[in-house]
C-alpha positions, 0 to 999 in steps of 0.5 A, spaced: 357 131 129 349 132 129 346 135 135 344 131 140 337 127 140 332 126 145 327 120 147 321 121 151 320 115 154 312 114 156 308 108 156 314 104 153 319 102 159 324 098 156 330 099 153 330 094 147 326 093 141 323 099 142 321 104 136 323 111 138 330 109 141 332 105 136 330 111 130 335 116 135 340 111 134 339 110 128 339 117 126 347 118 128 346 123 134 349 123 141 342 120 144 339 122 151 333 119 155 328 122 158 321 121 162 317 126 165 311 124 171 306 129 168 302 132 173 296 134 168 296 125 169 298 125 176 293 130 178 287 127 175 289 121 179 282 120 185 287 116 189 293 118 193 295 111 193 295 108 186 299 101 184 300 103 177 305 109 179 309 104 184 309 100 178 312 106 174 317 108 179 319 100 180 320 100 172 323 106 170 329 104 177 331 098 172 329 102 165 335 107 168 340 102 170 340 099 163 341 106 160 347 107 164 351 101 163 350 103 155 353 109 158 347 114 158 341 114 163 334 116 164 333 124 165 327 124 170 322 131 171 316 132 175 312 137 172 307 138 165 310 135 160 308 140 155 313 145 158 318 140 161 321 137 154 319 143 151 324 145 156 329 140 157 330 139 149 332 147 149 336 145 155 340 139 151 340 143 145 337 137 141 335 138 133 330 132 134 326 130 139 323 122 138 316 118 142 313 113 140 305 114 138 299 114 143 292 113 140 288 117 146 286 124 145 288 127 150 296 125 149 294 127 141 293 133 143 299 133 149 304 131 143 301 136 138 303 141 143 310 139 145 311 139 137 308 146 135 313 149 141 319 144 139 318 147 132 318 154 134 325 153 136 327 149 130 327 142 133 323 137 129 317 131 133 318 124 130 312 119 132 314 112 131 308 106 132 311 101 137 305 099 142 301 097 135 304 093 129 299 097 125 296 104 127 292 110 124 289 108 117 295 102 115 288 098 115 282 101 111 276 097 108 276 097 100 271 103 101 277 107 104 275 108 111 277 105 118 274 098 120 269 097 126 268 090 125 273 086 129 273 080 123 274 083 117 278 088 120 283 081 124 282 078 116 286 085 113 291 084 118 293 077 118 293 078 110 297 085 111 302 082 115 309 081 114 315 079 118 319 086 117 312 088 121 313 084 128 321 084 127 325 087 132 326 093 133 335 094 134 336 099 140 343 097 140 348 104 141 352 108 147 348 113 150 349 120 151 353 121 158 347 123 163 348 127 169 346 122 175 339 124 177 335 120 183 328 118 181 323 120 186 321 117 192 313 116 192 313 122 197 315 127 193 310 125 188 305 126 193 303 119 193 303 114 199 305 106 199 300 100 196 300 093 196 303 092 190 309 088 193 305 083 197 300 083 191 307 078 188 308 084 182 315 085 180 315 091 175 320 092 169 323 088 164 325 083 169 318 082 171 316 082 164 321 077 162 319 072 168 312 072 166 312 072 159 317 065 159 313 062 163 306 063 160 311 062 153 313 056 156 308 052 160 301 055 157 301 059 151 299 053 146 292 051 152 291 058 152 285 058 148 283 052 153 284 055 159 282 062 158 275 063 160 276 060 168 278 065 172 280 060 177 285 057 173 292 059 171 291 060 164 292 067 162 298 071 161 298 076 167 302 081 162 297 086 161 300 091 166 306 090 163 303 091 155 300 097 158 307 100 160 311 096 155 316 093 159 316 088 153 314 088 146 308 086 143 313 084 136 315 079 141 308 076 142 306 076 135 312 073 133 311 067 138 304 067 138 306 065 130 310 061 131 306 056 136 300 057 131 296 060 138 291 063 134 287 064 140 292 069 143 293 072 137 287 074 136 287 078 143 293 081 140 289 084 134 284 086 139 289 089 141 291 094 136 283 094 133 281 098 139 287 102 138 285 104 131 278 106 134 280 110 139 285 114 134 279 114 128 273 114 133 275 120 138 268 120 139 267 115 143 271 116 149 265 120 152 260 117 148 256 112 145 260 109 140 253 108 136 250 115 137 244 112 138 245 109 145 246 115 147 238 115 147 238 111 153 236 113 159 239 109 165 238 109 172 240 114 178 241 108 183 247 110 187 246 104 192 245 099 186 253 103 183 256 102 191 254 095 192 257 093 185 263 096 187 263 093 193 262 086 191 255 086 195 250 084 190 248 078 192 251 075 186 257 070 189 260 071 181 260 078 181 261 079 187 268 076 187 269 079 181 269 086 184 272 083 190 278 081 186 278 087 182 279 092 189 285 088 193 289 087 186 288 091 181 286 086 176 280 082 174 280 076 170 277 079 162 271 074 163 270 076 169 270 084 166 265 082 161 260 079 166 261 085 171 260 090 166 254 087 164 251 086 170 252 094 172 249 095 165 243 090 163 242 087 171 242 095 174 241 099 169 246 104 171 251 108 166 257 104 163 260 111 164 260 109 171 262 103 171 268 104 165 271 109 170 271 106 176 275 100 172 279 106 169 280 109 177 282 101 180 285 097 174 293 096 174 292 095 167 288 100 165 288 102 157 283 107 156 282 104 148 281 097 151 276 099 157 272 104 153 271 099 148 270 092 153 265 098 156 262 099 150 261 092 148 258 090 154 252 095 154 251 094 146 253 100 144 261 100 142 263 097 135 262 090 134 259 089 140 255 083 142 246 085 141 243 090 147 238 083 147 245 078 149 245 080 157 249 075 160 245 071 166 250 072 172 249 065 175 249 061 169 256 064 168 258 062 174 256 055 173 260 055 166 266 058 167 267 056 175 264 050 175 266 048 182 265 055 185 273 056 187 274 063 185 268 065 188 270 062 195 277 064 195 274 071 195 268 071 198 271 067 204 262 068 207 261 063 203 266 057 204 261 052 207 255 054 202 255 046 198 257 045 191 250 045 189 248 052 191 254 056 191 252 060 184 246 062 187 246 061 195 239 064 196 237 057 193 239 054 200 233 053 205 233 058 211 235 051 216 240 049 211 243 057 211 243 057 219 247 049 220 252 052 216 252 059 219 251 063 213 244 066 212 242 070 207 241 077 208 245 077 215 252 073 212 252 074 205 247 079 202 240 077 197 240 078 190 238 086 189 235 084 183 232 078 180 236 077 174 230 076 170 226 082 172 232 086 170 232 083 163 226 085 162 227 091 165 233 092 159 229 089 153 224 095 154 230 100 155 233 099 150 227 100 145 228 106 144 234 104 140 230 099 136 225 105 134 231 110 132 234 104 128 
């Protein structure tokens, strides 16, 4: 009999077509699980109350309990992770010790760790690609370098892909007998309760399954028609679960082939393309992508920051944007793309300040896909969209909420504004502001800039990047 294996779970929550696991098995070992909250991540967190916790802990009680009607479960440590499975591998006395591979630096360098510390007690580190369907140099240009342009690099993909690629992964097998370990509460982690279940989010598989039949079945074929207006039900509202894998993105591929939703697919090679220039591109995660734009000077206007976070810009798009952002955790990816262009090329501020403050209040948040919608936004990331395109947030309004029904169901100050002035209520005359006790400056705030004025203002900023060019 071989010495026994052990799966690290991570961002992978799920116990079916899952690269590591299946790979233990594979392997013939007795197989024991094992998660860790690693406090060198819970630590960091600026908030005691964090809904992406809570959606840990609700997936790893379904997680556990799948693993123990195979006759293991989920062996559970609070601690660094560079010392607990270390540790824990010791402990089992386990010959090999199976993850599945993240592209972030930070965990680069964790998993580096863990296997120089494994291989000083004899104990081998396998990495398996599961969160991608190709990774690290899969994909290279006829030059043999990485791709930092999203079509040529979507073509590459399509063209390499096979069925082997997106198949899925067999996890069948008993388990390794485990030691009845009772997940910690959110207390003990010290972290206090959120809205999470009012919001309606049902963590792991069970949640994952719900929403992925539903959107399979009733909106993935219109998704490319229906994707861009934040107050229809058009997309997904899996990225929480993609991020923390309680279902598998070979899964999604192989159906969004199957009903020829090339619109989705395309998000999902976004997916993987992001990845790859996080893995290829470590640069990036605390600068400009573009070196050069790092030349910009932004403005120091903590004001202009604190009432963008707030949803008090006077911009009635923006603004629910972020309303919705901070009761849920989520926002809508049109939505990103317009909020993260008004904070750079309306307010002038640092994207830095923004992508954090998405990285601080996303349910979602994937440090590849923030970074790089980011970077896209302010012009300086790969592939991103010209610093000379700068989205006009009301004429975003007019297209993509036609109707102003996301604005008013988030910006409940404006319920009696007319049609005609919802995307732009500064228009109204002050008689009509006062007949429909909404003024301006007194119920719902002036403009605090004049998106024309700030245009300018960002075209003469970014010219120091024409002149390096």
């Amino acid at each position: 009999m071989p010495a026994p294996a052990l799966v690290w779970f991570r961002r992978d929550l799920r116990d079916h077509d899952h690269a590591a696991l299946g790979a233990a098995i594979a392997s013939g070992a007795p197989v024991h699980c094992a998660f860790v909250f690693d406090t060198d991540i819970l630590d960091a967190l600026p908030e005691r109350r964090d809904r992406r916790l809570e959606f840990i802990l609700g997936s790893l009680r379904e997680l556990d309990a799948a693993l123990r009607q195979r006759g293991g479960g989920l062996l559970v440590r609070h601690g660094r992770a560079v010392d607990e499975i270390p540790a824990l591998a010791r402990q089992l006395g386990v010959g090999a010790v199976f993850a599945n591979r993240d592209y972030e630096p930070a965990a680069k360098q964790r998993d580096t760790t863990v296997e120089r510390r494994l291989a000083e007690q004899g104990i081998r580190f396998h990495a398996c690609r599961d969160q991608a369907i190709f990774d690290c140099d899969t994909l290279l240009t006829g030059a043999g370098r990485p791709y930092t342009v999203f079509t040529p690099y979507r073509n590459a993909w399509l063209k390499r892909l096979t069925a082997a690629d997106h198949a899925p992964i067999d996890c069948r097998g008993r388990l390794a007998p485990s030691p009845e370990n009772a997940l910690p509460g959110l207390a003990e982690l010290g972290f206090l309760p959120t809205n999470l279940g009012e919001l309606g989010i049902q963590p792991g598989m069970s949640g994952a399954r719900a929403l992925w039949d539903e959107f399979r079945t009733s909106r993935l074929a219109r998704y490319g028609q229906l994707r861009d207006f934040p107050a229809v039900k058009g997309v997904s509202y899996l990225s929480v679960h993609l991020r923390f894998g309680t279902l598998s993105i070979r899964e999604l591929v192989t159906a969004a082939l199957a009903e020829g939703a090339d619109s989705w697919l395309n998000e999902l090679i976004w997916r993987d393309f992001y990845f790859m220039i996080l893995d290829r591109f470590p640069h990036a995660v605390d600068g400009a992508f573009k070196p050069e734009y790092d030349a910009i000077r932004w403005d120091d206007w903590p004001a202009g920051l604190a009432a963008w976070q707030q949803g008090r810009t006077g911009y009635p798009l923006v603004d629910a944007a972020m309303r919705q952002l901070n009761h849920s955790g989520w926002m809508h990816n049109r939505l990103r793309m317009v909020a993260a262009s008004f904070l750079c090329k309306d307010l002038g501020v640092d994207w830095r300040l923004g992508e954090k403050y998405f990285a601080d209040h996303l349910n979602d948040f994937d440090l590849s896909a923030n970074n790089g919608g980011w970077q896209w936004a302010s012009s300086s990331g790969c592939d991103a969209q010209p610093y000379f395109r700068i989205f006009n947030p009301v004429t975003q309004s007019e297209k993509f909420d036609p109707q102003g029904r996301f604005i008013r169901r988030y910006l409940p100050e404006l319920a009696r504004v007319p049609d005609k002035y919802i995307h732009a209520p500064w228009r109204m005359g002050h008689l009509e502001q006062e007949a429909i006790g909404t003024v301006i400056g007194r119920d719902y705030p002036a403009p605090i800039v004049d998106h024309a004025a700030a245009r300018e203002k960002t075209l003469a900023r970014y010219a120091v990047v024409r002149k390096t060019g």
